[in-house]
C-alpha positions in Angstrom: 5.5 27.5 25.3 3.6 25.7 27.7 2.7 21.9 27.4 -1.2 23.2 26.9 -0.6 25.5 24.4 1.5 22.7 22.7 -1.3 20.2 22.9 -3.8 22.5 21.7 -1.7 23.9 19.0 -1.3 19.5 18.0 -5.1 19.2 18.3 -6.2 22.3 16.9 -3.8 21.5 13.3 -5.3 18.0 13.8 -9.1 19.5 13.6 -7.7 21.6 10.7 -6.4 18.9 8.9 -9.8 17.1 9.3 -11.9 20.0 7.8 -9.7 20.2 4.9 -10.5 16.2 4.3 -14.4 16.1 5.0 -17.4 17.6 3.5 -18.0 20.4 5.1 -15.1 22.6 3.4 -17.1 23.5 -0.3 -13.4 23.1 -2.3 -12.5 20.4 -0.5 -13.6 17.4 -3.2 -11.7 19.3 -6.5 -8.4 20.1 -4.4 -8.4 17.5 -2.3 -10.7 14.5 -2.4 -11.0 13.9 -5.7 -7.1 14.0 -6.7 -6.5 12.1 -3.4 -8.8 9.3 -4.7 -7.9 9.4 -8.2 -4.3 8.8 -7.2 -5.0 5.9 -4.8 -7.7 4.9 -7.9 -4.8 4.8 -10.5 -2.4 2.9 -8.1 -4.6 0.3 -7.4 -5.7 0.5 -11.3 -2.3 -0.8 -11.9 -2.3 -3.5 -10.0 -5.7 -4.5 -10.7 -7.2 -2.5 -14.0 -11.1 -3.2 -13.3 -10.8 -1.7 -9.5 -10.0 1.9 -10.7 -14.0 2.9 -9.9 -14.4 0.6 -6.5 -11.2 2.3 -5.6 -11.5 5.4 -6.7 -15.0 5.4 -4.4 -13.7 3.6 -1.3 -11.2 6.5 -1.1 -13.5 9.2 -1.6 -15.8 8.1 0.7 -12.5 7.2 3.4 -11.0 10.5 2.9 -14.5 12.0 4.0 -15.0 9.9 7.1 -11.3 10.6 8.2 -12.3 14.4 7.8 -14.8 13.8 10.1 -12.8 11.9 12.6 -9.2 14.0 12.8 -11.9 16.8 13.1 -14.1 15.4 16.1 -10.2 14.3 17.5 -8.6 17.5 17.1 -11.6 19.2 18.8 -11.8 17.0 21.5 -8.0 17.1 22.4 -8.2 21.1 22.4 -10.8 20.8 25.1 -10.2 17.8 27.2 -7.3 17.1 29.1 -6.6 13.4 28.8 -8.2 11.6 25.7 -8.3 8.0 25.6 -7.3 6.3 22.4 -8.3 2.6 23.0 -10.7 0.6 20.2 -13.9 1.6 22.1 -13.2 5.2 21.6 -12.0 4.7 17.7 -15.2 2.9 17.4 -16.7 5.7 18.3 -15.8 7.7 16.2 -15.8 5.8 12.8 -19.4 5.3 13.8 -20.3 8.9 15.0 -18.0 10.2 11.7 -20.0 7.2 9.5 -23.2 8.4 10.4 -22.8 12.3 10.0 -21.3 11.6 6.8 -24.8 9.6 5.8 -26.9 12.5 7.2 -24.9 14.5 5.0 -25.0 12.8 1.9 -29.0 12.4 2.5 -29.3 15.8 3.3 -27.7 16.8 0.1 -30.1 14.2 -1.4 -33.3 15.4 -0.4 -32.3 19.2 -1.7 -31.5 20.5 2.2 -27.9 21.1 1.3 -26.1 22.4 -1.8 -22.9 21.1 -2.9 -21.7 24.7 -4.0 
Protein backbone atom coordinates (compact mmCIF):
# COMPACT_ATOMS: atom_id res chain seq x y z
CA UNK A 1 0.00 0.00 0.00
CA UNK A 2 1.18 3.28 -0.67
CA UNK A 3 2.55 5.72 2.12
CA UNK A 4 -0.85 7.97 1.27
CA UNK A 5 -3.18 5.48 1.52
CA UNK A 6 -1.38 4.46 4.87
CA UNK A 7 -1.64 7.99 6.20
CA UNK A 8 -5.06 8.34 5.32
CA UNK A 9 -6.13 5.06 6.48
CA UNK A 10 -4.08 6.49 10.25
CA UNK A 11 -6.09 9.73 9.92
CA UNK A 12 -9.23 8.57 8.68
CA UNK A 13 -9.42 5.67 12.07
CA UNK A 14 -8.19 8.79 13.98
CA UNK A 15 -11.42 11.01 12.81
CA UNK A 16 -13.40 7.78 13.52
CA UNK A 17 -12.19 7.35 16.80
CA UNK A 18 -13.04 11.10 17.52
CA UNK A 19 -16.69 10.74 16.47
CA UNK A 20 -17.15 7.83 18.52
CA UNK A 21 -15.85 10.19 21.71
CA UNK A 22 -17.81 13.56 20.92
CA UNK A 23 -21.25 14.70 20.74
CA UNK A 24 -22.21 14.35 17.60
CA UNK A 25 -22.62 10.43 17.56
CA UNK A 26 -26.49 10.13 19.51
CA UNK A 27 -25.16 6.67 21.44
CA UNK A 28 -22.15 7.89 22.10
CA UNK A 29 -22.78 9.21 26.00
CA UNK A 30 -24.55 5.57 27.18
CA UNK A 31 -21.72 3.39 25.44
CA UNK A 32 -19.15 5.39 25.67
CA UNK A 33 -18.94 8.58 27.62
CA UNK A 34 -20.70 7.88 30.38
CA UNK A 35 -19.04 4.42 31.40
CA UNK A 36 -15.69 6.07 30.37
CA UNK A 37 -16.29 8.76 33.06
CA UNK A 38 -17.84 6.70 35.51
CA UNK A 39 -14.70 4.54 35.54
CA UNK A 40 -12.22 7.36 35.77
CA UNK A 41 -15.09 8.87 38.45
CA UNK A 42 -14.81 5.56 40.60
CA UNK A 43 -10.92 5.54 40.38
CA UNK A 44 -10.48 8.77 41.48
CA UNK A 45 -13.54 8.15 44.15
CA UNK A 46 -11.08 5.78 45.69
CA UNK A 47 -8.55 7.86 46.18
CA UNK A 48 -10.47 10.76 47.07
CA UNK A 49 -14.31 9.71 48.02
CA UNK A 50 -15.91 13.39 47.70
CA UNK A 51 -14.38 13.90 43.94
CA UNK A 52 -16.53 11.11 42.35
CA UNK A 53 -19.03 14.00 40.85
CA UNK A 54 -16.06 16.71 39.93
CA UNK A 55 -14.55 13.73 38.33
CA UNK A 56 -17.06 12.04 36.97
CA UNK A 57 -17.81 15.63 35.06
CA UNK A 58 -14.26 16.70 34.09
CA UNK A 59 -14.18 13.42 32.23
CA UNK A 60 -17.30 13.70 30.49
CA UNK A 61 -16.77 16.93 29.39
CA UNK A 62 -12.75 15.80 28.35
CA UNK A 63 -13.88 12.81 26.53
CA UNK A 64 -16.18 15.26 24.41
CA UNK A 65 -13.55 17.79 23.58
CA UNK A 66 -11.02 14.99 22.68
CA UNK A 67 -13.92 13.74 20.26
CA UNK A 68 -13.79 16.94 18.76
CA UNK A 69 -10.12 17.16 18.42
CA UNK A 70 -8.90 13.40 17.12
CA UNK A 71 -11.94 14.29 14.75
CA UNK A 72 -10.69 17.84 13.40
CA UNK A 73 -6.96 15.81 13.43
CA UNK A 74 -7.98 12.89 11.67
CA UNK A 75 -9.77 15.05 9.03
CA UNK A 76 -7.10 17.28 8.61
CA UNK A 77 -4.31 14.60 8.18
CA UNK A 78 -6.57 12.86 5.43
CA UNK A 79 -6.46 16.01 3.45
CA UNK A 80 -3.25 17.83 4.00
CA UNK A 81 -0.03 16.58 3.36
CA UNK A 82 2.24 17.70 6.24
CA UNK A 83 0.49 18.65 9.56
CA UNK A 84 2.30 20.43 12.11
CA UNK A 85 1.97 19.31 15.70
CA UNK A 86 3.69 22.13 17.68
CA UNK A 87 1.64 23.91 20.95
CA UNK A 88 0.28 26.67 18.60
CA UNK A 89 -1.56 24.14 16.54
CA UNK A 90 -2.76 21.94 19.77
CA UNK A 91 -3.96 25.27 21.01
CA UNK A 92 -5.79 25.48 18.32
CA UNK A 93 -7.60 22.93 18.51
CA UNK A 94 -8.52 22.57 22.25
CA UNK A 95 -9.91 26.08 21.63
CA UNK A 96 -11.67 25.50 18.21
CA UNK A 97 -12.86 21.78 19.84
CA UNK A 98 -13.78 24.02 23.34
CA UNK A 99 -15.81 26.23 21.69
CA UNK A 100 -17.94 23.92 19.22
CA UNK A 101 -18.49 21.82 22.21
CA UNK A 102 -20.09 25.20 24.01
CA UNK A 103 -22.16 26.03 20.85
CA UNK A 104 -23.29 22.57 21.20
CA UNK A 105 -24.24 22.34 24.60
CA UNK A 106 -26.09 25.97 24.11
CA UNK A 107 -27.66 24.82 21.23
CA UNK A 108 -29.05 21.88 22.91
CA UNK A 109 -30.03 24.45 25.65
CA UNK A 110 -32.05 26.82 23.85
CA UNK A 111 -34.20 23.65 22.21
CA UNK A 112 -32.14 23.89 18.58
CA UNK A 113 -30.84 20.38 19.15
CA UNK A 114 -32.27 17.22 20.58
CA UNK A 115 -30.24 14.87 22.54
CA UNK A 116 -32.09 11.75 20.90
Amino acid sequence: MEEIGKERITYGTVAFIGYILSPLSWWNDIFVNIPISYIVAWLVSLLIPEAFLIAFTLTYITTNILGFILMHLGIEGCFRKNIRFDKKTMMRYIIVSTVYTLIVVVMIQIGLMALS
